[in-house]
N, C-alpha and C positions, 0 to 999 in steps of 0.2 A: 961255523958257517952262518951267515947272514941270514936273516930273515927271507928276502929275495932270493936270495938262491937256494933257501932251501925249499921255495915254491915255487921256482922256477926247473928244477930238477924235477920235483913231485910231476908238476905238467908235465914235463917232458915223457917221464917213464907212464904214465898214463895214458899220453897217446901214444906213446910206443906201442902198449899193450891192448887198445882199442884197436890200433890198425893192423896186428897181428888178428885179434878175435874177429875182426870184420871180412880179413883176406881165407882165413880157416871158413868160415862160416859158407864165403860166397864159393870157394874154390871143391872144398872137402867137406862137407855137411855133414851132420849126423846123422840126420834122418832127409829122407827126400821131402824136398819143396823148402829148405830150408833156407835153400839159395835165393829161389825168386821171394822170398818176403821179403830176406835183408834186400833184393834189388830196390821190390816195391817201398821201403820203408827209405831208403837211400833216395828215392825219385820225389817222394813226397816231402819228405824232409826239405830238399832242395826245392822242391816247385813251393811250398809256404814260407820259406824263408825268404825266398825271393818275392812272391805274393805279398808276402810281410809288408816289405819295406816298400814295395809301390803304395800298398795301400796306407803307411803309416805317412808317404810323402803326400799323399793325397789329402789325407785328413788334414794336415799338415796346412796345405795352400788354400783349403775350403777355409779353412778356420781362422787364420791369418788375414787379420784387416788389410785392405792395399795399401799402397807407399800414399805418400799427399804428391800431388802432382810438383813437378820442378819447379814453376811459376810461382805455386805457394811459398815453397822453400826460400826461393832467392826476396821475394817480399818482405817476409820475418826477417831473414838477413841483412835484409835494407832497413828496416828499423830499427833491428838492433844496433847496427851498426851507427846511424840516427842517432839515438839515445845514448851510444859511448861517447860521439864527438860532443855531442851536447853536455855532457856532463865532465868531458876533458874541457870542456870552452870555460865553463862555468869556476870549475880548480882554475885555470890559468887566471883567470881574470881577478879572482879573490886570494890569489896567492900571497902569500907576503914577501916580498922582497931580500935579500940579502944586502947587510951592509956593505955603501959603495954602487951597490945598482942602482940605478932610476928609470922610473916609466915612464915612457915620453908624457911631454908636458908637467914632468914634475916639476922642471927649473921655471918653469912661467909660474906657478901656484907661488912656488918659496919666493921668487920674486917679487910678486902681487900684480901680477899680469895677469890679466883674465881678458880672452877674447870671448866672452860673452857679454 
């Protein structure tokens, strides 16, 4: 048997036997009042488990810096975006050519044509 299944069994048979002791406990008690603590202990459980997690989402969003507004967002975005085309212009222009291409006006240069 796998690792996983053999922890996944062990849970199993464990809460088996939790909710067996739990249903004895609340239904047939051994001694009187044994009922209403497992109730109380059942209530409380549930009211700070739940108490928990509001209060750990709370800390949560006090704590948590806020977003940057959309307008900042799309800014950066425009700059960076800026900065790519600028430096894709910049490779294009100093690219080096493959044999057989030419860059306009190259045939004026090799000719000795110069309109300057």
């Amino acid at each position: 048997m796998s690792k996983d299944k053999a922890i996944g069994a062990s849970l199993m048979t464990v809460s088996v036997i939790v909710i067996l002791l739990y249903l004895w406990l609340l239904f047939m008690p051994f001694a009187p009042g044994v009922d209403i603590i497992v109730l109380k202990l059942t209530g409380a459980v549930a009211v700070v488990g739940v108490l928990g997690i509001v209060a750990w989402i709370g800390y949560t969003l006090a704590t948590t810096p806020p977003p940057k507004p959309i307008e900042e967002i799309e800014k950066e975005l425009e700059e960076e975006l800026k900065k790519i085309e600028k430096e894709e212009g910049v490779e294009k222009e100093g690219a080096p050519t493959s044999a057989g291409e030419s860059k306009p006006g190259d045939s004026d240069k090799a000719a000795g044509n110069s309109n300057s």
